[in-house]
C-alpha positions as CSV (number, residue, x, y, z in Angstrom):
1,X,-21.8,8.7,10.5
2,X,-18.0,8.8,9.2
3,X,-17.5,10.9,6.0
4,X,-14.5,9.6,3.7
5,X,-12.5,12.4,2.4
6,X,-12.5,12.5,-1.4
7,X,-8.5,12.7,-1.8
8,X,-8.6,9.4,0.0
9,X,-10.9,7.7,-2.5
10,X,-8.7,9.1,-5.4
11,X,-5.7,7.9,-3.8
12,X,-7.0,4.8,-3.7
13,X,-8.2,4.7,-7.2
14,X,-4.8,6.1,-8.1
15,X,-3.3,2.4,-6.2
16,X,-5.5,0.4,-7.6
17,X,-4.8,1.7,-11.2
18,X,-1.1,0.9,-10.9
19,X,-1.9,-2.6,-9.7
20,X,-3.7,-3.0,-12.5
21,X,-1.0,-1.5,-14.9
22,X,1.2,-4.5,-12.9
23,X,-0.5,-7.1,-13.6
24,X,-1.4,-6.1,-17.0
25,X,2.8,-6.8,-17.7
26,X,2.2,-9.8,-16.5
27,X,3.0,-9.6,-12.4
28,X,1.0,-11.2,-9.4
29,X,-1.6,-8.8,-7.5
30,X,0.9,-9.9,-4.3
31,X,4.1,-9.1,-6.7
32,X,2.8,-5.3,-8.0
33,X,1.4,-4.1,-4.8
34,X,5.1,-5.3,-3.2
35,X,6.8,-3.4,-5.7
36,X,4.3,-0.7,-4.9
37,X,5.5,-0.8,-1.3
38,X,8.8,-0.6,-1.9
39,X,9.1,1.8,-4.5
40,X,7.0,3.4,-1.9
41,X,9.3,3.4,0.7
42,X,12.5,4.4,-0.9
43,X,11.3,7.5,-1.9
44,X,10.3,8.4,1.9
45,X,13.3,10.9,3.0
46,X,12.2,11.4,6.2
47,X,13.9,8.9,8.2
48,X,11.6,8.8,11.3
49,X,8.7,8.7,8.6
50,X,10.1,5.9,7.0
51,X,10.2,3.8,10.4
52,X,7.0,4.4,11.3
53,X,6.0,3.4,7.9
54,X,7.8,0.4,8.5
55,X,6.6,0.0,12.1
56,X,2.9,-0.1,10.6
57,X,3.6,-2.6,7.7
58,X,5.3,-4.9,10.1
59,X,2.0,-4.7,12.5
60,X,-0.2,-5.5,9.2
61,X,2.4,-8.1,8.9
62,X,1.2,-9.7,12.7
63,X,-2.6,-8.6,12.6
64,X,-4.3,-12.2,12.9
65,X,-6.6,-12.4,9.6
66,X,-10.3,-14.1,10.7
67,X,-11.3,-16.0,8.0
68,X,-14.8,-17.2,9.7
């Protein structure tokens, strides 16, 4: 059995809220979770943090989605 760590729910709550504050003004679910990522990202310092952020988003980018 996995446990989820609280924090990680929160966090995610936390997203979710802000996407919902997006769209709210008006954006696209797609739009507010990309400003989210980029807003995101610039605000990474750590260089070698910041590629392997990168590194994952561009995996998400190429996982094949299986729609069956």
């Amino acid at each position: 059995m996995t446990t989820i760590d609280p924090r990680q729910t929160r966090a995610r709550e936390i997203v979710e809220d802000a996407i919902s504050k997006l769209r709210a003004m008006g954006m696209t679910a797609d739009g507010a979770a990309s400003l989210l990522c980029i807003q995101g990202a610039v605000r990474v310092e750590d260089m070698a943090k910041r590629k392997s952020n990168v590194e994952a988003v561009a995996q998400f980018a190429e996982d094949v989605v299986d729609d069956a």
